[in-house]
C-alpha positions in Angstrom: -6.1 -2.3 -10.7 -6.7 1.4 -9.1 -4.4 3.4 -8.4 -4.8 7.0 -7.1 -1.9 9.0 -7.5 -0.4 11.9 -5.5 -2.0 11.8 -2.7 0.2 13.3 0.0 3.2 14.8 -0.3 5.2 15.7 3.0 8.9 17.1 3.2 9.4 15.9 -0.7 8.4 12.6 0.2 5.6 11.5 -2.2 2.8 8.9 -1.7 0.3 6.9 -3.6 -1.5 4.1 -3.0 -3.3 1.0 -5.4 -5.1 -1.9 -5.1 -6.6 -4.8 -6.5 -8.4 -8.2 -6.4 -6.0 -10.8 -4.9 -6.8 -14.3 -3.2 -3.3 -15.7 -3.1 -0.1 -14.9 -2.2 0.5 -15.6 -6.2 -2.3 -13.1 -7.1 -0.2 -11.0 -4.4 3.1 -11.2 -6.5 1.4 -11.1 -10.1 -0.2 -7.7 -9.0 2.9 -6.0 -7.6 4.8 -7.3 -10.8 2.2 -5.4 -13.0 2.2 -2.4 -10.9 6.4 -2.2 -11.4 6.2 -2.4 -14.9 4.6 1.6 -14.5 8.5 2.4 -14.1 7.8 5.3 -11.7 6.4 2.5 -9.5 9.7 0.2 -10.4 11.8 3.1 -9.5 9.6 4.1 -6.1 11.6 4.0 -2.9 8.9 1.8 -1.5 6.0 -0.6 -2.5 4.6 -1.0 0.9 1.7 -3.8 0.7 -0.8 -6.1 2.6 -3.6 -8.3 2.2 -6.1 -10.5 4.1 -7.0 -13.7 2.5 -10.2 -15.0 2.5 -9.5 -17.6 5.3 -7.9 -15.0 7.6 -4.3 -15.1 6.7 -2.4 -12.0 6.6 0.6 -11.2 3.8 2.5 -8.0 4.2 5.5 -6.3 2.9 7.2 -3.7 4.0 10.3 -3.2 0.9 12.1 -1.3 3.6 9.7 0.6 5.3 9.6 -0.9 8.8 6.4 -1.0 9.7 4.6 -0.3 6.7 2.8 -3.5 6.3 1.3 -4.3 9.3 -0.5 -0.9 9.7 -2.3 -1.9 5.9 -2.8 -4.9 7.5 -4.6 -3.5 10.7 -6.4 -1.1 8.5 -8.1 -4.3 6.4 -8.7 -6.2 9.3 -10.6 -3.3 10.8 -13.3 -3.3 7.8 -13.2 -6.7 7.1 -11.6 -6.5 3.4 -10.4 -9.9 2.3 -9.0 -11.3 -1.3 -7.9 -7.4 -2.0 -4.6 -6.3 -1.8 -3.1 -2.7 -1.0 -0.2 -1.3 -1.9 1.0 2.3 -0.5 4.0 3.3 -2.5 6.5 6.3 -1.3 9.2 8.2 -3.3 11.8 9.6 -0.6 11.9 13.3 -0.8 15.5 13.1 1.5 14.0 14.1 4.8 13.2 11.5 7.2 9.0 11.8 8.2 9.6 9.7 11.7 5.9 8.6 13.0 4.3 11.0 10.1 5.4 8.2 7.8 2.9 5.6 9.5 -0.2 8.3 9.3 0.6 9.1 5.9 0.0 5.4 5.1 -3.0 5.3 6.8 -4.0 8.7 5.6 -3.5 6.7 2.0 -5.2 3.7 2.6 -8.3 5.3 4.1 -8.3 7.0 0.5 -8.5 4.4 -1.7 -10.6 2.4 0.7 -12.9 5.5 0.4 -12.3 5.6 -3.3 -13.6 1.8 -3.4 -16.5 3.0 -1.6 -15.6 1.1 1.5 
């Protein structure tokens, strides 16, 4: 599991984002369960996630951020990453981020797909 910590913070919103090696939809749900048991990420206001299985199947979740998903989703179809799941999570800062929500999740996913020298 990565994870890369604090990296944007908007309006007292904060983001992060982690990943990991996942070729089921059970890998999917053993992963976010280990990630939650870090209780800042149990007690984050979202665990935004996608992933592309190896036979082309998408799995996202948005946990309440409408949207959330399908832009990780996008963003892993665009460089082909399969079997590898990404998680953005957000802590709500009480301001509402309109459209800046969706680049900050990109803005975090383009990190750690950098970070994972992809």
């Amino acid at each position: 599991m990565q994870q890369l910590l604090g990296v944007i913070s908007d309006r007292g919103s904060k983001y992060a984002v982690s990943g990991g090696s996942a070729a089921s939809r059970e890998d999917v749900d053993a992963f976010l369960k280990s990630l939650k048991r870090d209780k800042r990420f149990a007690r984050a206001t979202h665990n935004s996630w996608a992933v592309l299985l190896s036979d082309g199947t998408p799995h996202k979740g948005d946990d309440g951020e409408s949207g959330a998903g399908m832009v990780i989703v996008r963003m892993l179809e665009r460089v082909v990453l399969k079997d590898h799941v990404i998680v953005v999570t957000r802590w709500y800062g009480g301001k509402h981020l309109g459209g800046d929500r969706f680049r900050h999740v990109q803005d975090c996913v383009h990190a750690y797909l950098s970070h994972i020298g992809v």
